[in-house]
C-alpha positions as CSV (number, residue, x, y, z in Angstrom):
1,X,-21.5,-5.2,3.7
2,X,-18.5,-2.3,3.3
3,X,-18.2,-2.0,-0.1
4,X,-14.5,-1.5,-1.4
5,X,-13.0,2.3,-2.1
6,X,-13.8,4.9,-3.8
7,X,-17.5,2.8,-4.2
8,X,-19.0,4.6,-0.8
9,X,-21.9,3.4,1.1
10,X,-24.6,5.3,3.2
11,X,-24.1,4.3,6.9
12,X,-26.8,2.4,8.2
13,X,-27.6,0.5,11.4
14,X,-26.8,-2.9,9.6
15,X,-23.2,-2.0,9.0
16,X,-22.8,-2.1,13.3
17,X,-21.3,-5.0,13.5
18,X,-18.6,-4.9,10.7
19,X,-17.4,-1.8,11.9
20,X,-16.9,-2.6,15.5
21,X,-14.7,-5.4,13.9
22,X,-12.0,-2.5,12.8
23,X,-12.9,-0.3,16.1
24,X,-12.6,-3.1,18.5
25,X,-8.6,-3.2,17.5
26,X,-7.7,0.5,18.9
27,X,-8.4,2.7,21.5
28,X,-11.8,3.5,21.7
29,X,-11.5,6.7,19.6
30,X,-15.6,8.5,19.4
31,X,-15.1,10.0,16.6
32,X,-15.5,6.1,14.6
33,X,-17.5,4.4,17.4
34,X,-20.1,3.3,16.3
35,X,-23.1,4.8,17.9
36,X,-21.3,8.3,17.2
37,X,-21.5,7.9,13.9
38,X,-25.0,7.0,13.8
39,X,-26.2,9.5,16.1
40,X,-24.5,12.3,14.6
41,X,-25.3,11.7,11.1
42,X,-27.9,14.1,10.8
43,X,-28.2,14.8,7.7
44,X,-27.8,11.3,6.4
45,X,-25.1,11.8,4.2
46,X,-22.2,10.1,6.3
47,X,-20.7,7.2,4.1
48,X,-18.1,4.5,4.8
49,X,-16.0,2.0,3.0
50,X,-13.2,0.0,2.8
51,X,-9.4,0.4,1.8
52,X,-6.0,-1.6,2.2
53,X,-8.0,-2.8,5.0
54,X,-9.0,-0.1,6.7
55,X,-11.6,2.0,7.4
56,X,-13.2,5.0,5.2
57,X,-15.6,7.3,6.7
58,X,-16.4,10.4,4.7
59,X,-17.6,12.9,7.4
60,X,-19.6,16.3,7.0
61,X,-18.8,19.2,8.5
62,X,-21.7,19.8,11.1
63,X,-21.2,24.1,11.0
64,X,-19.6,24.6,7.2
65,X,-21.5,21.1,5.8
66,X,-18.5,20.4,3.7
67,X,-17.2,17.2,3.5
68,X,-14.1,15.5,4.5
69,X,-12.0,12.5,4.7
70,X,-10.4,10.1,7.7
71,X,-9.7,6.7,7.8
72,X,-8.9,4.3,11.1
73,X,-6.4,1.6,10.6
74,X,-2.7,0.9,10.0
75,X,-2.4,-1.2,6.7
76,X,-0.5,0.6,3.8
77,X,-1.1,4.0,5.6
78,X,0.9,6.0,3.4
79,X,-0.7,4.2,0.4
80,X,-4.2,4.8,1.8
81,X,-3.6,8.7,2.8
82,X,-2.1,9.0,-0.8
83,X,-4.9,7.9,-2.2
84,X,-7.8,9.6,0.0
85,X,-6.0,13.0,-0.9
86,X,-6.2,12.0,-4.3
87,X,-9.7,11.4,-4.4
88,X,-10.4,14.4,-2.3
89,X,-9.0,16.5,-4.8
90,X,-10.6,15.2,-7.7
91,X,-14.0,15.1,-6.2
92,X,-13.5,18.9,-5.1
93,X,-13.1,17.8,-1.4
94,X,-10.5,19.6,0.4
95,X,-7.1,17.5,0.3
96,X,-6.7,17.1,4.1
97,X,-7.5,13.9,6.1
98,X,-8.9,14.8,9.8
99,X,-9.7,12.8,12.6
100,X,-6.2,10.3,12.1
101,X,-5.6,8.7,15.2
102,X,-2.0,8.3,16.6
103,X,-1.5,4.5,15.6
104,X,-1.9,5.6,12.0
105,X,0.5,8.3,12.1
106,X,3.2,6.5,13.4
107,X,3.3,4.3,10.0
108,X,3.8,8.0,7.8
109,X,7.3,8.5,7.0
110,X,7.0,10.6,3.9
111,X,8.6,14.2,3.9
112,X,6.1,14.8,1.7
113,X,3.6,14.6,4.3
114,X,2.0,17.7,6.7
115,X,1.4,16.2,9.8
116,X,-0.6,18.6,12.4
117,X,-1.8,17.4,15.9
118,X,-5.7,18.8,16.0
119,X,-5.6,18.9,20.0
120,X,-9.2,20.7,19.9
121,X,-10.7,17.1,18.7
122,X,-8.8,15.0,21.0
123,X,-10.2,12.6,23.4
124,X,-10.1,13.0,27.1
125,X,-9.9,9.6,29.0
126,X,-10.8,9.6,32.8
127,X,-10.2,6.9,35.2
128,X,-13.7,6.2,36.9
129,X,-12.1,4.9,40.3
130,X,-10.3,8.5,40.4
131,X,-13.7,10.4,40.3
132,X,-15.5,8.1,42.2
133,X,-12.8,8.7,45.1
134,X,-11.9,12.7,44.0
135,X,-9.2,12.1,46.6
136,X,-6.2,14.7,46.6
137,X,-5.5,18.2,46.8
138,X,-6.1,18.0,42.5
139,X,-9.7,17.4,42.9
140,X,-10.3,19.4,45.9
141,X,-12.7,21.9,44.0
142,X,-14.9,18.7,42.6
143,X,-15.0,17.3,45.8
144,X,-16.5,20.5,47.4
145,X,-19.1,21.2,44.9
146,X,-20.4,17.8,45.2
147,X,-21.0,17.9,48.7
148,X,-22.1,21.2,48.9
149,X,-24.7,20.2,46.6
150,X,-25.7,17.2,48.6
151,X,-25.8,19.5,51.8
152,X,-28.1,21.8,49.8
153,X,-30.4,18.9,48.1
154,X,-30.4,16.3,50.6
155,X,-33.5,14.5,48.6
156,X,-31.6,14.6,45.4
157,X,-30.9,10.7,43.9
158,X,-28.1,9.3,41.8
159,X,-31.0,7.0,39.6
160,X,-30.4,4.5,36.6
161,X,-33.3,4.6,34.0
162,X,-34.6,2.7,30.9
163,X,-33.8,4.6,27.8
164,X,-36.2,3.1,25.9
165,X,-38.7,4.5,28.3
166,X,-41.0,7.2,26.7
167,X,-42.5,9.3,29.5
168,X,-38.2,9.1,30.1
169,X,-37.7,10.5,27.1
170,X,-39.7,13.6,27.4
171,X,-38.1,14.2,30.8
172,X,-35.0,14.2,28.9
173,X,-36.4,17.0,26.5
174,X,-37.2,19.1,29.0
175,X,-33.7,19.1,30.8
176,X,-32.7,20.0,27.5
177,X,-35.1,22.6,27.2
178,X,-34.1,23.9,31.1
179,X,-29.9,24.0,30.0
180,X,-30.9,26.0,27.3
181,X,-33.2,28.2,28.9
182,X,-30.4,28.8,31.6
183,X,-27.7,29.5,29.5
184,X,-29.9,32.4,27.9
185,X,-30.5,34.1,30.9
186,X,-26.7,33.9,31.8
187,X,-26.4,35.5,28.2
188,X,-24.1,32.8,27.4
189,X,-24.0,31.3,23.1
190,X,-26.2,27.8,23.1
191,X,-27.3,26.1,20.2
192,X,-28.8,23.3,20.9
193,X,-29.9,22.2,17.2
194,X,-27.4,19.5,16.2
195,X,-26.8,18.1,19.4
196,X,-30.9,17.5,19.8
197,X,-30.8,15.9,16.4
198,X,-28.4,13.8,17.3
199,X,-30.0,12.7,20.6
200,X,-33.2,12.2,18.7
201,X,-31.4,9.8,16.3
202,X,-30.3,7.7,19.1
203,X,-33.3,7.8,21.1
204,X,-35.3,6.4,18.3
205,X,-32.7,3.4,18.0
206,X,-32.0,3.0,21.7
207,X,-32.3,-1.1,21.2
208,X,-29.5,-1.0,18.7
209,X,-27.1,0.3,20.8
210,X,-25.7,-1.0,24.6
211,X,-26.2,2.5,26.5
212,X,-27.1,3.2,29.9
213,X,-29.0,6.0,31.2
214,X,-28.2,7.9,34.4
215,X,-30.0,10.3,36.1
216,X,-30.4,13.3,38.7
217,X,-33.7,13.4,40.5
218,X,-34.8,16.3,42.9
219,X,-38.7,15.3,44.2
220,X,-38.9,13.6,40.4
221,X,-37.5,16.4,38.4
222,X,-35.0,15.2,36.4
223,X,-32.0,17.7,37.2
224,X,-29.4,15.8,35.0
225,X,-29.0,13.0,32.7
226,X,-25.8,11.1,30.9
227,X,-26.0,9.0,28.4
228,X,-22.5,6.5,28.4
229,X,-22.1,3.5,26.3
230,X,-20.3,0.5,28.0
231,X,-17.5,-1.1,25.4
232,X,-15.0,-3.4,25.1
233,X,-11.9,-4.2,26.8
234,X,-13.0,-2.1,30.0
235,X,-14.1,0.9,28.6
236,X,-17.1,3.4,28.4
237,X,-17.6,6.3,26.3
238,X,-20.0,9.6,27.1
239,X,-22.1,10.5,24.2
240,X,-24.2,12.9,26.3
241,X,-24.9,14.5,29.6
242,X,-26.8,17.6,30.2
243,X,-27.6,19.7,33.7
244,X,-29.5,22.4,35.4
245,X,-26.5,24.2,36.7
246,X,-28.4,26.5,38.2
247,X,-28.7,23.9,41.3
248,X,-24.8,24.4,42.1
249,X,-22.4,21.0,42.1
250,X,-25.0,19.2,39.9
251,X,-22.5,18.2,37.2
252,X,-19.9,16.9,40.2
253,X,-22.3,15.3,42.4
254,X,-23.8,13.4,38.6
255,X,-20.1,12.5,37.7
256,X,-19.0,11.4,41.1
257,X,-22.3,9.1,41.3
258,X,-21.8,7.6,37.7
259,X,-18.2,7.3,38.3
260,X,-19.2,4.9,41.2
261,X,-21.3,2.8,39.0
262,X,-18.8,2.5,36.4
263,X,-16.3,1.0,38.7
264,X,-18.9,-0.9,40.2
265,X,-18.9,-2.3,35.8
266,X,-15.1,-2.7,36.5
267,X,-14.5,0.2,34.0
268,X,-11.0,1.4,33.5
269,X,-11.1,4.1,30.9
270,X,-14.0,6.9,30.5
271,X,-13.6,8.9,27.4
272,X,-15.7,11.8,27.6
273,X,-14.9,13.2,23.8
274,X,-13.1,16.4,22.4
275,X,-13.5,20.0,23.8
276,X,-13.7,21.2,20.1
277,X,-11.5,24.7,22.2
278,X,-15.1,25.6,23.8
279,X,-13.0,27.5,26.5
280,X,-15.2,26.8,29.2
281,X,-15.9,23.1,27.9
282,X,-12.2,22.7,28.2
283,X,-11.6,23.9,31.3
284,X,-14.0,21.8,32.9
285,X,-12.6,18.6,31.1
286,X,-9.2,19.6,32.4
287,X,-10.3,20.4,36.1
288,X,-11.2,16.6,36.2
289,X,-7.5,16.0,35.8
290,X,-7.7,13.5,32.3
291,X,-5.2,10.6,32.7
292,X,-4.9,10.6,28.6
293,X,-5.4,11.9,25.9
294,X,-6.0,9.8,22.4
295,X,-4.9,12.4,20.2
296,X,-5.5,13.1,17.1
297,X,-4.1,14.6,13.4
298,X,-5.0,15.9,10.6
299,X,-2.8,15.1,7.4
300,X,-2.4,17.0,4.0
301,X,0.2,17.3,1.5
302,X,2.9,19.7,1.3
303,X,2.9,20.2,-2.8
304,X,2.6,23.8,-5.1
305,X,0.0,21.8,-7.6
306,X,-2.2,19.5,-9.0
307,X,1.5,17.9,-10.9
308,X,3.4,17.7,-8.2
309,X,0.3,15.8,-6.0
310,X,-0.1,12.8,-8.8
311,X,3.7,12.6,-8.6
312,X,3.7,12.2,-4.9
313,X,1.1,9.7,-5.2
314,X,2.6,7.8,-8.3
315,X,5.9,7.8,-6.3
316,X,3.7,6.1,-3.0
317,X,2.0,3.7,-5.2
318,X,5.4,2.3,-6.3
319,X,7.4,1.9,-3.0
């Protein structure tokens, strides 16, 4: 069970459940979905609880490993962010929340509050019926790579696989192992040492989690693989997907296919994550023509010292 603010506990699989209850009321934002969290705890220090309702996550910073603050919810938010920049700054954390999501932000009022929009970590949403059609002069590009790549690899198959499946697995690792190699001899920065952590984390708790597995296949080399999770209320989330892009229109030939079979699910939204301003990772999310975004904030305080911050908050606590 979530134990109550400021007593943290470790995340663990067992806490699944009681926080899809709080995720399962918004949009399905990945940075507090659940198999995100798990996955991408790498170094086991992620840490959640429970206050005016809502929900605590204390994150880690993958690249600096400093921690930080967020919280999903919208009970007594000006309370709660009072509070969280409190504790931050007591426990040498820096004061400013990260990862807010729009519904919370709409209940902070307070002057004394910095509000910023942190469009690098915002969510791109993709209707699957849209890419599965890539009709329109919009997609026109998408639509020519993926069938010039079907011209090129006529024995290439769109496949669905068992995750779970270990001679799957290693196929996996090695289309890992093929991106990588690829991106070094295009002399392009890859560094593939979190995200493989993270996909290791999942893989060895593939039963816990409601993922499918789809596939490329070219004469039963594995040319691509995604990894989507199918949620509630009609949506799906991509937590990773990985290519050989030296066979050119692999990626929209994969995301046409997939997009098929999520419509075929009767999936309505597709988030594929934040672009974290990787140029080239966001102009690839854009040329699929996103029909949302789920933003997000970050939130801090604007005050001159350590006085005027216990003020602010003894002045929240009160209203």
């Amino acid at each position: 069970m979530i134990s109550e603010f400021p007593n943290f506990k470790k995340l663990e699989l067992l806490d699944k459940e009681e926080i899809e209850k709080f995720t399962s009321k918004f949009p399905p934002y990945s940075a507090f979905n659940f198999t995100n969290l798990w996955a991408w705890d790498i170094r086991s220090d992620r840490e959640v609880a429970k206050l005016n309702g809502n929900l605590v996550v204390r994150f880690t910073d993958y690249e600096t490993k400093e921690p930080f603050l967020s919280f999903l919810g919208t009970n007594k938010c000006e309370d709660t962010v009072f509070t969280l920049l409190s504790f931050a700054s007591n426990s040498k954390i820096y004061p400013k929340l990260r990862f807010i999501t729009e519904e919370s932000i709409k209940h902070l009022q307070s002057a004394n509050l910095l509000v910023e929009e942190d469009r690098n970590n915002s969510d791109y949403l993709f209707s699957p019926s849209k890419l599965a059609e890539l009709q329109g002069a919009k997609f026109k590009d998408i639509r020519r790579l993926a069938k010039k790549f079907s011209k090129e690899y006529p024995d290439a198959v769109f496949r669905l696989k068992d995750l779970g499946d270990l001679s799957v697995q290693n196929k996996i690792h090695l289309t890992l192992r093929q991106w990588e190699h690829r991106k070094k001899m295009q002399n392009k920065t890859c560094d593939l040492k979190f995200e493989e952590k993270a996909l290791c984390r999942l893989l060895e708790n593939v039963k816990d989690h409601k993922l499918i597995l789809s596939c490329v296949f070219l004469q039963g080399t594995m040319l691509c693989f995604g990894i989507d999770e199918i949620l509630p209320n009609r949506s799906a989330v991509s937590h990773f997907i990985k290519a050989d892009n030296s066979f050119k229109g692999i990626y929209e030939f994969f995301n046409r296919e997939l997009a098929q079979y999520l419509t075929t699910l009767d999936i309505a939204s597709w988030n594929w994550q934040q672009d974290l301003n990787i140029k080239n990772l966001k102009e690839a999310k854009l040329s699929y023509c996103p029909v949302a975004f789920l933003k997000r904030y970050t939130v801090s305080f604007n005050y001159v010292n350590e006085h005027d911050l216990q003020e602010l908050h003894e002045g929240s606590t009160k209203k």
